[in-house]
C-alpha positions in Angstrom: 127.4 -84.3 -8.6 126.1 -86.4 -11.2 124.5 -89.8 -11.1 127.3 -93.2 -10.8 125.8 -95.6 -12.3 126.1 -98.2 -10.7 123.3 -100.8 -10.7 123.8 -102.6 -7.3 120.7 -102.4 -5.4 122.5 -102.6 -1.4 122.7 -99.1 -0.9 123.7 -100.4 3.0 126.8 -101.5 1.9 129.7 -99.1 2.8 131.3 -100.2 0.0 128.3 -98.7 -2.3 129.8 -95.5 -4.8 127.1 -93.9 -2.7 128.6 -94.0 0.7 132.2 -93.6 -0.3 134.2 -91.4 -2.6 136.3 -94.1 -4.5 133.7 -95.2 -6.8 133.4 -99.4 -7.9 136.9 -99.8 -7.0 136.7 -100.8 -3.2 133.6 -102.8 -3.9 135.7 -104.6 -7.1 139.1 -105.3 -4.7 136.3 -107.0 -1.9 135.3 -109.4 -5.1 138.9 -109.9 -6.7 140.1 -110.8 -3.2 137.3 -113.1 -2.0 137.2 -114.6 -5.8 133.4 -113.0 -6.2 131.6 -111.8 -9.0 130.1 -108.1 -8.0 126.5 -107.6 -8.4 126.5 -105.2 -11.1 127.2 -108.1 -13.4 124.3 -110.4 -12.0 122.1 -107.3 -13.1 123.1 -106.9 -16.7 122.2 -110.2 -16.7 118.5 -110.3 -15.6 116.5 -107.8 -13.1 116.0 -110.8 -11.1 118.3 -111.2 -7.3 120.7 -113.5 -7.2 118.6 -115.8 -5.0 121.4 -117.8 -3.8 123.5 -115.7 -2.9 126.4 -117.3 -4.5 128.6 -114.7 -6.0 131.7 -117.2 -6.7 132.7 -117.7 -10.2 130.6 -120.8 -10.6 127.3 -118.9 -8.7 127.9 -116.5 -11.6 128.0 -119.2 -14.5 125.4 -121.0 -13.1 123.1 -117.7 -13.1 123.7 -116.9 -16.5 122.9 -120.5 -17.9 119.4 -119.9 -15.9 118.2 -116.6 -17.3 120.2 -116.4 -20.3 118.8 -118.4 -23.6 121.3 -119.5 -25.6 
């Protein structure tokens, strides 16, 4: 089996590609429906944790402006 590549560090979550067989998809519905940004996005971003925790929209836009220079 060859390597997903996923970047999300929680390897506990049961949504992971690694505990499940349906890939990003389950983890991408949780965000869609909850009107979240997943954490793969947050790490193309910068290396650095989201350190609040806030995955909403504006968490997300907030976390760019901070480690992104314009």
């Amino acid at each position: 089996m060859s390597k997903h590549f996923c970047t999300c560090k929680d390897k506990a979550c049961p949504l992971h590609p690694t505990n499940q067989p349906n890939g990003c998809d389950l983890c991408i519905q949780k965000c869609l429906k909850l009107g979240e940004i997943p954490s793969c996005f947050y790490n193309e971003i910068s290396d650095q944790t989201n350190e609040s925790g806030d995955y909403t929209y504006k968490g997300f836009v907030d976390f760019y402006h901070k480690h992104v220079n314009d």
